[in-house]
N, C-alpha and C positions, 0 to 999 in steps of 0.2 A: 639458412633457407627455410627451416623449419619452425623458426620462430612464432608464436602465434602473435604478437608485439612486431607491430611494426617498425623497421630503424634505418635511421637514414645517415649517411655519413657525409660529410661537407669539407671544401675546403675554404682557405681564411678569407674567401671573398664571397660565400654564400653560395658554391657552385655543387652540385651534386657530384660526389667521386663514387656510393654506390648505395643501395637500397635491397631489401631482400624482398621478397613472396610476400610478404605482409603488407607490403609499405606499396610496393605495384599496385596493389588491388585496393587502398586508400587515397592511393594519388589518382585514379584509374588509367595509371599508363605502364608502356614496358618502361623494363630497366633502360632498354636501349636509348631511348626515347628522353628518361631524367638523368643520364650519365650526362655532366660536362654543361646544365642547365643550370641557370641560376633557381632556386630553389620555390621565391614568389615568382617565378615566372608561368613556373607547374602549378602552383595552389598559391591564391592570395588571400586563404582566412587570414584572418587579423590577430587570433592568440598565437598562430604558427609562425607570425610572421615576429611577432614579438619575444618570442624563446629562443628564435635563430638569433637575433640580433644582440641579444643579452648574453648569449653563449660566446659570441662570437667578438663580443666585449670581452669576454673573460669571466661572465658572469653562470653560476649557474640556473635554471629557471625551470619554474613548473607552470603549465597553463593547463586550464580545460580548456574543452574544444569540441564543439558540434560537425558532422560532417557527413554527409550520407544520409542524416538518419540515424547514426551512430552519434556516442559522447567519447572523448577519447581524452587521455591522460598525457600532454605533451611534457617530456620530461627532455631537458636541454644542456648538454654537459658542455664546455671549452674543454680542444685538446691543444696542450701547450709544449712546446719546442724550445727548452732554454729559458722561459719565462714568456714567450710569445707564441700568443693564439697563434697555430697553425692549421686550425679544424675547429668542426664541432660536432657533436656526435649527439641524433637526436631518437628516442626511444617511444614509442608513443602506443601504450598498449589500449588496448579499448574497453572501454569502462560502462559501459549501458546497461549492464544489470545492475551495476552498483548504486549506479545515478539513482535508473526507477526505484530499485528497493529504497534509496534513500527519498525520493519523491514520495514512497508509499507509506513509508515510515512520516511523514512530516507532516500529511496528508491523517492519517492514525488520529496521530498526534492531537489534531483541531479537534477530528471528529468527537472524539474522546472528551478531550477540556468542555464542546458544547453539550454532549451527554452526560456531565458527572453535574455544570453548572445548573441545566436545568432542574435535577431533583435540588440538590440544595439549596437554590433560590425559593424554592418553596419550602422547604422545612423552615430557612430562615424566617421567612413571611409568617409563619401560622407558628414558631414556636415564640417571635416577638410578640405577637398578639398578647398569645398567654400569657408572657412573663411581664406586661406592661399592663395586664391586668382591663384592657379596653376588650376582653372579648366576652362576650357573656356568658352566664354560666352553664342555659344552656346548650351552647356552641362548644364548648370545651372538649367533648367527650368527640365531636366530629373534627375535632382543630389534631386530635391527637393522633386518629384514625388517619388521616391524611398525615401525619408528622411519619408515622409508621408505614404506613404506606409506600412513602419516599424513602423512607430510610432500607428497605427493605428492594427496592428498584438501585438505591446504590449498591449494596452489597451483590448484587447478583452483575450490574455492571465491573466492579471490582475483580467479582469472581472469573470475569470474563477475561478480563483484562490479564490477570493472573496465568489464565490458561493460554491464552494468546503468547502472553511471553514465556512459556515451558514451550510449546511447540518451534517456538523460533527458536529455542535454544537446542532444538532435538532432541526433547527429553518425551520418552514414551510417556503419552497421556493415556491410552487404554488399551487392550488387550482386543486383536481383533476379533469377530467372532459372525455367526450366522444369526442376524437379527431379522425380525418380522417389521420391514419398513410402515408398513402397515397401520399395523400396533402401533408403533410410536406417533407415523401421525393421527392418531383417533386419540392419543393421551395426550399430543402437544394442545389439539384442539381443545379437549375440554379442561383445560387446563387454565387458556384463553380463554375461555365462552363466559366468565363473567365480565372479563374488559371489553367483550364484541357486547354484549345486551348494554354494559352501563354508555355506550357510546352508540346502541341502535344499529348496531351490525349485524347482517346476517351471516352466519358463519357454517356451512358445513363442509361434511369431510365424504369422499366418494371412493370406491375401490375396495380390492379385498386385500389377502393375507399375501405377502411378498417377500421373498425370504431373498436379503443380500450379506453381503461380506461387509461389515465394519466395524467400527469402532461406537458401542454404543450409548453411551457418555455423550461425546462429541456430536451425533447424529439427532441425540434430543435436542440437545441445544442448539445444534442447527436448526430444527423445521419449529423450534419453540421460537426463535428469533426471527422466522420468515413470517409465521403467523404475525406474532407482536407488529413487527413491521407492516402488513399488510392491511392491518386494524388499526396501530396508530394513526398512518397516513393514507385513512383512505377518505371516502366525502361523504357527509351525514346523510344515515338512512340507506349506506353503501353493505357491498356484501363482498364476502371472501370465500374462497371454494378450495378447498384442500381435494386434492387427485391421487391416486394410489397405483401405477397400474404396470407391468412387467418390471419391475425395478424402479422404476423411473417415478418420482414424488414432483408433482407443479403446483404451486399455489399462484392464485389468480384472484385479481380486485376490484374494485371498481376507482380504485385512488387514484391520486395524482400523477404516477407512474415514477418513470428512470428516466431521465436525457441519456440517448440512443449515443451520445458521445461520452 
């Protein structure tokens, strides 16, 4: 009854013989209600209905399965009597964080591969140049700047990457402490302020001294990465406005925004 996994118990014709607290509130019905039913009678998904039958073959079976709103883990055991299916016995815990974090993870994944491709598409471009000897000599010195340039936007995504995968393994990345939010974004800004001029951004920062609890490592590289972002993608001749004010840090653009989904 206490199960957090829902489970259903069957006999050799697909009938419900009994269900707990889990499985009620997945079926949306009493027990009273699924005792002595055939089982697609109460719920006709299509992977549920395909793990019963495979069990109930003699088979064992695993399905995912959407339901509610929820992702769940249909797991399908036969119980057998002398060598004949007599039952089947089906266990179906709910999986939805798993799912999203694997969704989010995969999701990572892309964003990443497009963020590393774009600088190295350009170092590739401007370091064949050079090496093919069609760049002129005096392009050279600006071919390299820009090789460097990239090369130094990969390492910091790397480094990103690096800390993203220590956190998710729960490994302390910094020591908490009382920082001056403030301060940091008046150093994340000017930090930026020569990528907002070389792209005609207006960039300022507004607020006073703010004293919170974190981690402060992490927290530059957070409002250092919100700037960046807000100046990459915002529309020429556009501006970004850094905000400071009881805690609370907002930056704002005039860019192409977020889809609200």
């Amino acid at each position: 009854s206490n199960m957090a996994e829902a489970l259903v118990l069957l006999n050799a014709r697909g009938e419900v013989l009994s269900v707990n607290r889990a499985a009620e509130k997945l079926l949306g019905l009493p027990r009273s209600v699924c005792e002595g039913k055939y089982l697609l009678a109460l719920n006709r998904n299509f992977q549920l209905s395909e793990a019963m039958e495979a069990a109930l073959r003699g088979e064992n079976a695993e399905q995912e399965m959407e339901m509610n709103g929820r992702h769940y883990r249909c797991v399908a055991s036969p119980v057998k009597d002398e060598g004949r299916v007599s039952g089947a016995v089906m266990l179906i815990p709910d999986v939805t964080d798993r799912f999203l974090a694997e969704k989010a993870r995969r999701e990572f994944t892309a964003n990443v591969s497009h963020e590393l491709k774009t600088p190295l598409t350009t170092v590739a471009g401007y370091a064949e140049l050079l090496a093919s000897g069609l760049a002129k000599p005096e392009d050279a010195q600006g071919f390299g700047q820009k090789i460097l340039d990239e090369a130094g936007r990969l390492l910091v995504l790397i480094d990103d990457i690096m800390r993203l995968s220590k956190l998710d393994e729960g490994a302390p990345d910094a020591q908490m402490q009382i920082v001056n939010l403030g301060e940091i974004a008046k150093e994340a800004a000017e930090r930026m302020r020569p990528l907002a001029e070389k792209q005609g951004i207006a960039l300022a920062v507004e607020g006073d001294d703010s004293l919170v609890t974190g981690a402060r490592a992490l927290l530059e590289e957070m409002v250092r990465n919100l700037v960046d972002n807000a100046i990459k993608y915002n529309v020429e001749k556009g501006s970004v406005r850094v905000s400071v004010k009881n805690g609370c840090l907002t930056v704002e653009d005039t860019g192409i925004g977020v889809d609200q989904q």
